[in-house]
mmCIF file of the N, C-alpha and C atoms, coordinates in Angstrom:
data_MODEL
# 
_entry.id   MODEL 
# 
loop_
_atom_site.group_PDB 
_atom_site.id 
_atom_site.type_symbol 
_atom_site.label_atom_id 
_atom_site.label_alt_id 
_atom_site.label_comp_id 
_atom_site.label_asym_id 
_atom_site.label_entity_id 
_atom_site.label_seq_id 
_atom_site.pdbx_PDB_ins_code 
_atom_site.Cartn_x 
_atom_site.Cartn_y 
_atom_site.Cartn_z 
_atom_site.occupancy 
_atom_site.B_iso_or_equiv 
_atom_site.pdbx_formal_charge 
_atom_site.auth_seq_id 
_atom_site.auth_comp_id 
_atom_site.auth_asym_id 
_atom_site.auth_atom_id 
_atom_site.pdbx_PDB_model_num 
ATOM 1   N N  . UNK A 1 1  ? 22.169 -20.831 21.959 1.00 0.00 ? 1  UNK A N  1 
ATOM 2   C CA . UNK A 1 1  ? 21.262 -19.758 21.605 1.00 0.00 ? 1  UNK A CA 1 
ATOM 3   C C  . UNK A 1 1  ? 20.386 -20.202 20.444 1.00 0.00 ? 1  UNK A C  1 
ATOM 4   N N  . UNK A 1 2  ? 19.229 -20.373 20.763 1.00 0.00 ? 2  UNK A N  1 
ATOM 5   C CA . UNK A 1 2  ? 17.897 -20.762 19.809 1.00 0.00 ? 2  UNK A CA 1 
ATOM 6   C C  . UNK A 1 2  ? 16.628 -19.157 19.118 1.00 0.00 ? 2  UNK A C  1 
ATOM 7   N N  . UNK A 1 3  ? 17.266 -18.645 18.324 1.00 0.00 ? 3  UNK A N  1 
ATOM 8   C CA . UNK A 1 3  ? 16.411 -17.345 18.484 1.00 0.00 ? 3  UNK A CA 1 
ATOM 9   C C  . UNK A 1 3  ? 14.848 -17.939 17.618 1.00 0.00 ? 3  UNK A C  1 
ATOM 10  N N  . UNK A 1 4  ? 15.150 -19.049 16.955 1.00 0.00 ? 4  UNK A N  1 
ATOM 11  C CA . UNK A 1 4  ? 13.689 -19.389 16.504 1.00 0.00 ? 4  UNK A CA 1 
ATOM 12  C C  . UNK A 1 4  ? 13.026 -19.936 17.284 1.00 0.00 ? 4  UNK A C  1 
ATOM 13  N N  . UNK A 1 5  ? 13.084 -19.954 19.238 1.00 0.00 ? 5  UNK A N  1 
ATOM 14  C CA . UNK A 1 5  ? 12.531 -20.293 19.903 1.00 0.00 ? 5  UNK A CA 1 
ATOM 15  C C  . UNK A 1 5  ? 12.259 -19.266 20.944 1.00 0.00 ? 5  UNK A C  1 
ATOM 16  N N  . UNK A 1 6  ? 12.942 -18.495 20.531 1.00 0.00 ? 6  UNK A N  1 
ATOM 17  C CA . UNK A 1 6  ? 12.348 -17.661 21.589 1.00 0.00 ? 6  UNK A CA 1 
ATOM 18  C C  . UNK A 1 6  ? 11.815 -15.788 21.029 1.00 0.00 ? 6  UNK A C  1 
ATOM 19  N N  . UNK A 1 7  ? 10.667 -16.187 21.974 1.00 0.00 ? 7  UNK A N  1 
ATOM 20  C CA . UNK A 1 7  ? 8.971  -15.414 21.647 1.00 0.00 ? 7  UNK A CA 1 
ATOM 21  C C  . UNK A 1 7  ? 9.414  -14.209 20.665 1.00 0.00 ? 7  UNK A C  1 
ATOM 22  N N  . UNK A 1 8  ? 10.212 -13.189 21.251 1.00 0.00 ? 8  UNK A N  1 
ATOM 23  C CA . UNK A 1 8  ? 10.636 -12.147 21.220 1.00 0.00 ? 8  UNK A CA 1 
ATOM 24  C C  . UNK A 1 8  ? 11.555 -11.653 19.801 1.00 0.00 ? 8  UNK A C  1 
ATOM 25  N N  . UNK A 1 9  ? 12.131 -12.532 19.809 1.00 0.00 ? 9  UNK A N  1 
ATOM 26  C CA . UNK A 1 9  ? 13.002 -12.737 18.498 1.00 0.00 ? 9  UNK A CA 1 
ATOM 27  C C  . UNK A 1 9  ? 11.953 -13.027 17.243 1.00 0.00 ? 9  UNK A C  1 
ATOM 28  N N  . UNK A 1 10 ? 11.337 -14.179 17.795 1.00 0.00 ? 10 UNK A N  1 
ATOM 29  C CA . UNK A 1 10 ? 9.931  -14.443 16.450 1.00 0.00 ? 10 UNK A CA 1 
ATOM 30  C C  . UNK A 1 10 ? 9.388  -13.299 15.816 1.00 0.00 ? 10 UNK A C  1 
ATOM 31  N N  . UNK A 1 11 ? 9.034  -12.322 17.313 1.00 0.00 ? 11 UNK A N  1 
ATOM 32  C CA . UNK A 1 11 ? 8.156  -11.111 16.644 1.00 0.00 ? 11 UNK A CA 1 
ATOM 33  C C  . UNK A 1 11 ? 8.531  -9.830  16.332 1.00 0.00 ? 11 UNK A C  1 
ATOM 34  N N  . UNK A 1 12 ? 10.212 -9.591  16.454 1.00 0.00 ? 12 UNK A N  1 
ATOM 35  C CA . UNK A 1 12 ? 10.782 -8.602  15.987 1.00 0.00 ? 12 UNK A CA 1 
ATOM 36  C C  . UNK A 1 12 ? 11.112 -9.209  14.369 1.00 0.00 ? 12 UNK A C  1 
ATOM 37  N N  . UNK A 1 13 ? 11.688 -10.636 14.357 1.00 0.00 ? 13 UNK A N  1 
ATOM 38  C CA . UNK A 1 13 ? 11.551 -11.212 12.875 1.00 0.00 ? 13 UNK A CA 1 
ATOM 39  C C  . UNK A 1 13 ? 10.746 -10.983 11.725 1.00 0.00 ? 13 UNK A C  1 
ATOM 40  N N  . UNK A 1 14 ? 9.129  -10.894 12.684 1.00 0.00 ? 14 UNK A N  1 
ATOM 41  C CA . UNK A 1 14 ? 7.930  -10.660 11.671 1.00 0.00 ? 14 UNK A CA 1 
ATOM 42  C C  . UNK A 1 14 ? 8.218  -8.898  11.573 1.00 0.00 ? 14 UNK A C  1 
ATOM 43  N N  . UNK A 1 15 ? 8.173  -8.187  12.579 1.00 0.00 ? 15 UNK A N  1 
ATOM 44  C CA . UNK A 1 15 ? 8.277  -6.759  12.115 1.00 0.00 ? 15 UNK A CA 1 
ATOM 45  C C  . UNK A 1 15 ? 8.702  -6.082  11.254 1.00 0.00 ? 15 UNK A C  1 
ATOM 46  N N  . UNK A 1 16 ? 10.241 -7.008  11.437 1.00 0.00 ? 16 UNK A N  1 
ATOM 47  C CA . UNK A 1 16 ? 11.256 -6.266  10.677 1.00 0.00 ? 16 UNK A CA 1 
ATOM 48  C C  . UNK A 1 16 ? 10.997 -7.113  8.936  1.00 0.00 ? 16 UNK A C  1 
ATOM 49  N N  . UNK A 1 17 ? 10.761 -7.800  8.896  1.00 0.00 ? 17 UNK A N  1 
ATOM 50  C CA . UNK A 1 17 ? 10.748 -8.807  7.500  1.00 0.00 ? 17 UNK A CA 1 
ATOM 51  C C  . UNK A 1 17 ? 9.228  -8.860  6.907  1.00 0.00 ? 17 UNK A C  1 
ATOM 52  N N  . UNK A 1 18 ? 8.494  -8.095  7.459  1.00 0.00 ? 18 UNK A N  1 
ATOM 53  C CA . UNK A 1 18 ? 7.154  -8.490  7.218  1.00 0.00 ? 18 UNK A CA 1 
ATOM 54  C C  . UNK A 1 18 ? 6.112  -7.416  7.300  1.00 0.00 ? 18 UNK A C  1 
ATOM 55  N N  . UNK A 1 19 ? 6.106  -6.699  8.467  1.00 0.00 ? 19 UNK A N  1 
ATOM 56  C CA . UNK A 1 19 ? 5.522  -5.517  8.387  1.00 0.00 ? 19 UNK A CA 1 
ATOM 57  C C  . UNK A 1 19 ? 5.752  -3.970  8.427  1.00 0.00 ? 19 UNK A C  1 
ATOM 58  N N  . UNK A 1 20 ? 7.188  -4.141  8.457  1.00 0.00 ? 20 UNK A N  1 
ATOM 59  C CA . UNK A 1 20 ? 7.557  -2.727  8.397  1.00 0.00 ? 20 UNK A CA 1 
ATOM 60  C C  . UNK A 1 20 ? 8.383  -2.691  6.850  1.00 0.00 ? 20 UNK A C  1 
ATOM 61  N N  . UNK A 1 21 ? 7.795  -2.078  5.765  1.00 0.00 ? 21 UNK A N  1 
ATOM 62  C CA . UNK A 1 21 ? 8.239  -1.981  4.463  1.00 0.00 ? 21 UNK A CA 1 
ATOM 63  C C  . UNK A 1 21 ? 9.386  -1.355  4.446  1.00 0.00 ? 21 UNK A C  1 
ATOM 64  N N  . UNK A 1 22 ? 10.702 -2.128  3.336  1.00 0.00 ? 22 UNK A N  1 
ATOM 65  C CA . UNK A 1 22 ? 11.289 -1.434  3.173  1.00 0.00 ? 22 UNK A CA 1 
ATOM 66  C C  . UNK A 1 22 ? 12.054 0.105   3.104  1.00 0.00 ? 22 UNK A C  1 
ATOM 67  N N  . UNK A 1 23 ? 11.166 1.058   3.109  1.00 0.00 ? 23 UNK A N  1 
ATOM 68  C CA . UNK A 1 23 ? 10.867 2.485   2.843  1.00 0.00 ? 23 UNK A CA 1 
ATOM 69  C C  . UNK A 1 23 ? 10.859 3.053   4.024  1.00 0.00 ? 23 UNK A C  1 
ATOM 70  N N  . UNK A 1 24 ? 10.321 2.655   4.963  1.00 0.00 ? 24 UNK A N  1 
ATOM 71  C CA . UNK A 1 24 ? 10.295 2.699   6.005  1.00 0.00 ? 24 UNK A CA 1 
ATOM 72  C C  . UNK A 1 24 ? 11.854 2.796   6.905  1.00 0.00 ? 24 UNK A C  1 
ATOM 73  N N  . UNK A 1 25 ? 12.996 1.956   6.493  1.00 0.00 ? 25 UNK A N  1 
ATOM 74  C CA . UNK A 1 25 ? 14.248 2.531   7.190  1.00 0.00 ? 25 UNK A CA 1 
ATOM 75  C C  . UNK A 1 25 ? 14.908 3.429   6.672  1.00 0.00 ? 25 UNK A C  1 
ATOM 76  N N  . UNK A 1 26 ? 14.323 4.496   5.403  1.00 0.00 ? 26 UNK A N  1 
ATOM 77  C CA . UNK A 1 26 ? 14.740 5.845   4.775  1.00 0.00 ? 26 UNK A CA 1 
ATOM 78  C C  . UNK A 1 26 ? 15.706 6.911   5.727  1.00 0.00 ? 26 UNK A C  1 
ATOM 79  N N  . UNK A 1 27 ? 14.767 6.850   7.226  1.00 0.00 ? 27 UNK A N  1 
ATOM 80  C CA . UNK A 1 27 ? 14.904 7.762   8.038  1.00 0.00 ? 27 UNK A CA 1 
ATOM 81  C C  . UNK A 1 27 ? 14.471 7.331   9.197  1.00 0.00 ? 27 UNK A C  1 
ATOM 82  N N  . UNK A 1 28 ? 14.930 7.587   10.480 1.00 0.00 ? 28 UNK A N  1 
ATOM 83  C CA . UNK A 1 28 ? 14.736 7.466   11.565 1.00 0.00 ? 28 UNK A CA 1 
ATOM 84  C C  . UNK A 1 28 ? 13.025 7.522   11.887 1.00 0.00 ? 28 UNK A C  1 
ATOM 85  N N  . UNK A 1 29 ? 12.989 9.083   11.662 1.00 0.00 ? 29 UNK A N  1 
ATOM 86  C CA . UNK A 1 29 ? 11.590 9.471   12.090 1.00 0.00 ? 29 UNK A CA 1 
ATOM 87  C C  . UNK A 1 29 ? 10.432 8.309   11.526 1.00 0.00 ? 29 UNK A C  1 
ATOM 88  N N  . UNK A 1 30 ? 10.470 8.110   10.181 1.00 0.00 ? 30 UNK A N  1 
ATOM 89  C CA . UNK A 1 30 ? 9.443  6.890   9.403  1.00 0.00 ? 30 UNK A CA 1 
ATOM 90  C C  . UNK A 1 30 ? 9.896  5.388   9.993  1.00 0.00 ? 30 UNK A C  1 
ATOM 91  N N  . UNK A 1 31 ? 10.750 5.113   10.500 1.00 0.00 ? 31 UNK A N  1 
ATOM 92  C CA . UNK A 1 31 ? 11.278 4.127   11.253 1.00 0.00 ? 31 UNK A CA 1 
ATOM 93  C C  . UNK A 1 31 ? 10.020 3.884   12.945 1.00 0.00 ? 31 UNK A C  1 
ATOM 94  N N  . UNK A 1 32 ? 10.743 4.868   13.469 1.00 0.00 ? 32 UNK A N  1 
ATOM 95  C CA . UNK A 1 32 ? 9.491  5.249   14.580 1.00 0.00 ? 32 UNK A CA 1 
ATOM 96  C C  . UNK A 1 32 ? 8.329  5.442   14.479 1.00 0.00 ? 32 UNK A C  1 
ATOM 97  N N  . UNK A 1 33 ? 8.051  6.161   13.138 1.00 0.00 ? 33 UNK A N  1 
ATOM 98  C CA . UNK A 1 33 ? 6.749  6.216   13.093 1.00 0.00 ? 33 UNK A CA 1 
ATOM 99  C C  . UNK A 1 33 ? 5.534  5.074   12.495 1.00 0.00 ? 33 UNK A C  1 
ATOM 100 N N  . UNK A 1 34 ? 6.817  3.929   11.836 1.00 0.00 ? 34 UNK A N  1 
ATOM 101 C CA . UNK A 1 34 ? 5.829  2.508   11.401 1.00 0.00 ? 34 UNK A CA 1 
ATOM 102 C C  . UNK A 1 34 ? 6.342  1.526   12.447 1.00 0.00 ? 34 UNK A C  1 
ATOM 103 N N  . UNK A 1 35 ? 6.880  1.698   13.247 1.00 0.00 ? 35 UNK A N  1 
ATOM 104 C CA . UNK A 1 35 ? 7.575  0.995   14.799 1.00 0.00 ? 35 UNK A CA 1 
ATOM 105 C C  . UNK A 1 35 ? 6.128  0.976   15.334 1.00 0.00 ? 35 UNK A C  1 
ATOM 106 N N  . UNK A 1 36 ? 5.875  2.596   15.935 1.00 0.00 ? 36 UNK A N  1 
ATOM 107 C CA . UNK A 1 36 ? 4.284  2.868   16.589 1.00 0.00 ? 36 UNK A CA 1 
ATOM 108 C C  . UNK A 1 36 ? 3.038  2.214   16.398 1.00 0.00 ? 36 UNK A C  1 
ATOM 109 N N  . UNK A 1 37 ? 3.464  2.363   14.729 1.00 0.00 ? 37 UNK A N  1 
ATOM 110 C CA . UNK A 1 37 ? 2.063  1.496   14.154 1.00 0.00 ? 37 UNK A CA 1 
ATOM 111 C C  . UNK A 1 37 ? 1.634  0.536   14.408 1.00 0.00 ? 37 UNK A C  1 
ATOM 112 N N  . UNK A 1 38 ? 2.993  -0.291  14.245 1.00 0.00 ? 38 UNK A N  1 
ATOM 113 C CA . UNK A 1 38 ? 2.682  -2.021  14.184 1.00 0.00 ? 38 UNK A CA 1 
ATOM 114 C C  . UNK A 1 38 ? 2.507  -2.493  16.018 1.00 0.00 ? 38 UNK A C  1 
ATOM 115 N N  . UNK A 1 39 ? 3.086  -1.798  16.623 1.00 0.00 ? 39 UNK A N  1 
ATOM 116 C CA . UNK A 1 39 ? 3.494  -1.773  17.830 1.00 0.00 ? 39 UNK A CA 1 
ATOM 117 C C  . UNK A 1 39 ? 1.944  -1.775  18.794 1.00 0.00 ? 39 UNK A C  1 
ATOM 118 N N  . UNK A 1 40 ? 1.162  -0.360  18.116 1.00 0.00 ? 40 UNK A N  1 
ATOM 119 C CA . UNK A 1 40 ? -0.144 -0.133  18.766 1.00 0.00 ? 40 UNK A CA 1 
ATOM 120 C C  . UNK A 1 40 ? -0.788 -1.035  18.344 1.00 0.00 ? 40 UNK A C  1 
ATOM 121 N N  . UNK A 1 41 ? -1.149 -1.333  17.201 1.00 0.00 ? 41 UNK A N  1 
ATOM 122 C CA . UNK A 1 41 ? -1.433 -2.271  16.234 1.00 0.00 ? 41 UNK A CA 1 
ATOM 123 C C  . UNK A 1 41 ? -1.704 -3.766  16.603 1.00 0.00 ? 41 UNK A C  1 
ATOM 124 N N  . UNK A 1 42 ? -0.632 -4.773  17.202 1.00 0.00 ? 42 UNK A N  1 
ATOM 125 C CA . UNK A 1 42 ? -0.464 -5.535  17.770 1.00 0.00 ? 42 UNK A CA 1 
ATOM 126 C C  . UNK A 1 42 ? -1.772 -6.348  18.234 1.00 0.00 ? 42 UNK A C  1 
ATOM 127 N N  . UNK A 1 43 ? -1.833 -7.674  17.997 1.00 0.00 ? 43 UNK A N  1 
ATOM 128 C CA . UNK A 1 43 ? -2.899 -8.280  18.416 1.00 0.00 ? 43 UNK A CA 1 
ATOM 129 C C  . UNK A 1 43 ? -4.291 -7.794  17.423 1.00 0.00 ? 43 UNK A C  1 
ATOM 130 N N  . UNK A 1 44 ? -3.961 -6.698  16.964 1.00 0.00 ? 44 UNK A N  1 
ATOM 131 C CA . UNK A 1 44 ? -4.830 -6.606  15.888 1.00 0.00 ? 44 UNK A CA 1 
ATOM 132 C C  . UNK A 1 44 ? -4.907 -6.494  14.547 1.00 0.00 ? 44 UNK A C  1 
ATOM 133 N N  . UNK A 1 45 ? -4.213 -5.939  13.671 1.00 0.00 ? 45 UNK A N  1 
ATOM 134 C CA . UNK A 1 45 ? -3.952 -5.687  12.415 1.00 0.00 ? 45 UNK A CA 1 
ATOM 135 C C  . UNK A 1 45 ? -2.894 -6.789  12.337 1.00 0.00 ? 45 UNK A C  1 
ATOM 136 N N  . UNK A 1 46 ? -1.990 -6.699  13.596 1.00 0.00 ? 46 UNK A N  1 
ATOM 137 C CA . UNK A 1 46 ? -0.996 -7.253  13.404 1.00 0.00 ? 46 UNK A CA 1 
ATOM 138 C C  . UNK A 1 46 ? -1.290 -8.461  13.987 1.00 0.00 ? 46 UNK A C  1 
ATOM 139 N N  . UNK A 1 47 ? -0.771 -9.727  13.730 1.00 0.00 ? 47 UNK A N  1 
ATOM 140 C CA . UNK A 1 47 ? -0.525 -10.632 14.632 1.00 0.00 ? 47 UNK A CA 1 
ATOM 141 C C  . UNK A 1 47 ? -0.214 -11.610 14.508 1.00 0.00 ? 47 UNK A C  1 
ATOM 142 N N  . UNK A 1 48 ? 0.400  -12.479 15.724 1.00 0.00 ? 48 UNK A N  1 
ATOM 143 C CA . UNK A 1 48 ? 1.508  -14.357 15.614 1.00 0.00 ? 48 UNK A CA 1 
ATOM 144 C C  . UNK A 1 48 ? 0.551  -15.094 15.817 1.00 0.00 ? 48 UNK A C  1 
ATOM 145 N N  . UNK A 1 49 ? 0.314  -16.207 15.667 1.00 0.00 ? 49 UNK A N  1 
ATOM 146 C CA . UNK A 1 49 ? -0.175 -16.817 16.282 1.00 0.00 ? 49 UNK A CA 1 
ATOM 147 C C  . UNK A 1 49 ? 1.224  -18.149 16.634 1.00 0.00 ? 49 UNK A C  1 
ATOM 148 N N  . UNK A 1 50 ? 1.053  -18.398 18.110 1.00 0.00 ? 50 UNK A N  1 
ATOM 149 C CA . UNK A 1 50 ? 2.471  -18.848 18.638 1.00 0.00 ? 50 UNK A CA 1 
ATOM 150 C C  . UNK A 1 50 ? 1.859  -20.696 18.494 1.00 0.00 ? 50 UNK A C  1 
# 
């Protein structure tokens, strides 16, 4: 098992460590609701380059 090779793992890595702030796992609801963000977000605000 290689998770620094595979795609998926990379970009929950960046989410969780990078764009979803601390503050953000307070509560479920602010959890989901900066999940959405980054999520819609994607390819734009947000993004890997692989």
């Amino acid at each position: 098992y290689s998770p620094e090779l595979n795609l998926i793992e990379i970009l929950w890595r960046r989410i969780k460590y990078e764009w979803i702030p601390f503050d953000a796992y307070s509560c479920f609801e602010n959890l989901k609701e900066r999940l959405a963000e980054v999520l819609t977000n994607f390819n734009g605000k947000y993004d890997i380059i692989f």
